[in-house]
C-alpha positions, 0 to 999 in steps of 0.5 A: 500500500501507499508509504503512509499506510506502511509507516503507520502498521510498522509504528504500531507493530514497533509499539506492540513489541518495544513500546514499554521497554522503549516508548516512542523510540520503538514506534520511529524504528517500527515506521523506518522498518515498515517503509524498508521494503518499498525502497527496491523502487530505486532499482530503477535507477540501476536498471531499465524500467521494465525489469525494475517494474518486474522486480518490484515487490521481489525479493524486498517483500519476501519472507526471506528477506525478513529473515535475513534483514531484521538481525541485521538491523536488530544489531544497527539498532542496539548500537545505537541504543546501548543504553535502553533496556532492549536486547537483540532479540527483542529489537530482532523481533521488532524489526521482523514484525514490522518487515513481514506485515508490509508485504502481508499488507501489500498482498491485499492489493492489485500488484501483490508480492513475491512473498516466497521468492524464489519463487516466482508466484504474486500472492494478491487478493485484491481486496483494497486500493493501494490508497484507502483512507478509512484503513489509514486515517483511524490507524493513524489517528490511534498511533498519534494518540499513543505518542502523546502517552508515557510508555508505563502508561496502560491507555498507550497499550490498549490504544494501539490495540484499537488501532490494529483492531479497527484496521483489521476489522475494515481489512476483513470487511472488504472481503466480504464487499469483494464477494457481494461484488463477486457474486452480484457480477456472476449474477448479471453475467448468467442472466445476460448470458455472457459466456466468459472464461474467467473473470477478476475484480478489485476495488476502484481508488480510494474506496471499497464500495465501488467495484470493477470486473475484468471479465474474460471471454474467448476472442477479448475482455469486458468491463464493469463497474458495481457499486454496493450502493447501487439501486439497480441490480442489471449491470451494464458491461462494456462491447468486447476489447479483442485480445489481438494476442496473434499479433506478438505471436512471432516475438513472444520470446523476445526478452522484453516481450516475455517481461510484459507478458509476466508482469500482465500476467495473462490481462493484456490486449495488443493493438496496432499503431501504424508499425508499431503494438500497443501492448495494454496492461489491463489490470490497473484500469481505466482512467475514468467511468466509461467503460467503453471509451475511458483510456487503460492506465498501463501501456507499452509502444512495441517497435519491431525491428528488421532483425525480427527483434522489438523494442519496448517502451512505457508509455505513460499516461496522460492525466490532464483531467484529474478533477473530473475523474474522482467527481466520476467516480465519487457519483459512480460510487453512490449508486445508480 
């Protein structure tokens, strides 16, 4: 999720181990930890930008890491710290606590992480924006408050507790929004008899009412939106976009290509361009409500070379009209 986010569940979980030995201090190195991962986004400067893309969220968000980078942060800590009644295992398990639940948390939105890498599976429930607020702002609110409290004082304790339970709380809630929303598609799908061979759904920005399926059918894909506060239950679902995946078919084993492909993980359309492909990346959206004009979010220009290689580059979108967008989706997202 967003580095707020991160640096609040690492101050709470600094607190939950460290804040009566330690008070504020283990509250600053929990939120240090808790943005540690997310630093792999400097990758790019020391590679292209799509292997970066490919790499983030790698080995920064797996157990493995975790595991080998708490002692060694543990033991930076206690340096520092001599003093403090804290001993390396006690700073070692603070800095796991904080590492391991800023993947734990990502793994609930759209990207996911490599949790097990080596291996190369994402786990990704997509279950909440990258960007909630009614996840962040109470959570934040109650780490605040437990600064302003002596570390022998009970209420700081019980007050970082509320704050874990209500972010819990709404975190195991957009389950339950995630399936009503599941099982409200399948609905419309049957009974517009729209044959599909498998369908994904997440929540659209900053919310988890409103709702968007990306169905795929045999020749392409549709989309819908469906909000919990819709008053109408048929669901409008866009024409069909064609996958045109034919259209790579003789590079797919290009290495930039083969990049792509994993990073869309089976959700993308080509289109041609005069000489060129547009490859779309289909999982991160439409930059707007309509369904069927709105532009996707994520794109790459293929440029094919005599030698029978391609070149690939990132395009990146242009957001000229922010304002308008979020006024969509605010009156999409209170119903129909």
């Amino acid at each position: 999720m967003d580095s707020l986010t991160q640096i609040v569940l690492g101050a709470a979980m600094g607190e939950v181990v460290l804040g009566k030995k330690i008070g504020n201090r283990a509250i600053l190195w929990g939120a240090v930890a808790g943005t540690i991962p997310d630093l792999d986004v400097f990758i790019k400067f020391f590679t292209d930008p799509i292997t970066a893309t490919e790499m983030h969220r790698g080995f920064s968000h797996s157990l493995v890491f975790c595991l080998l980078a708490s002692p060694l942060f543990a033991w930076l800590a206690l340096k520092i710290h001599k003093k403090r009644d804290a001993t390396f295992r006690n700073w070692t398990f603070l800095f796991f606590l904080a590492l391991v639940t800023h993947p734990l948390l990502d793994m609930h939105t759209t990207w996911g992480t490599q949790f097990f890498w080596p291996f190369e599976i994402k786990i990704t429930y997509k279950n909440i924006f990258v960007v909630d607020p009614l996840y962040t702002i109470p959570f934040l609110i109650c780490v605040i408050a437990v600064m302003f409290h002596r570390r022998t004082n009970p209420r700081r304790q019980r007050i970082n507790n509320i704050g874990i339970i209500i972010s819990t709380s709404y975190m195991l809630l957009t389950f339950v929004f995630k399936w009503i929303g599941i099982k409200t598609f399948e609905k419309n799908l049957s009974d517009q008899h729209i044959s599909y061979v498998e369908m994904d759904t997440k929540p659209t920005p900053f919310n988890s009412l409103l709702w968007n399926a990306q169905v795929e059918t045999e020749k392409g894909y549709k989309f819908a939106y469906y909000s919990l506060l819709d008053s109408k239950s048929e669901i409008e679902f866009s024409h069909e976009f064609s996958k045109n995946h034919h259209l790579i078919a003789d590079i797919k084993k290009h290495k930039q290509i083969e990049q792509i492909l994993k990073i869309a993980d089976g959700w993308y359309v080509v289109e041609e361009d005069g000489s060129d492909l547009i490859f779309t990346d289909l999982r991160f959206g439409q930059f707007g409500m309509d369904v069927n004009e709105s532009p996707f979010i994520w794109k790459y220009k293929i440029t094919r070379h005599e030698n029978k290689e391609a070149t690939v580059t990132r395009l990146k979108p242009k957001i000229d009209n922010m304002g308008e967008v979020i006024g969509e989706l605010w009156n999409r997202m209170k119903g129909n």
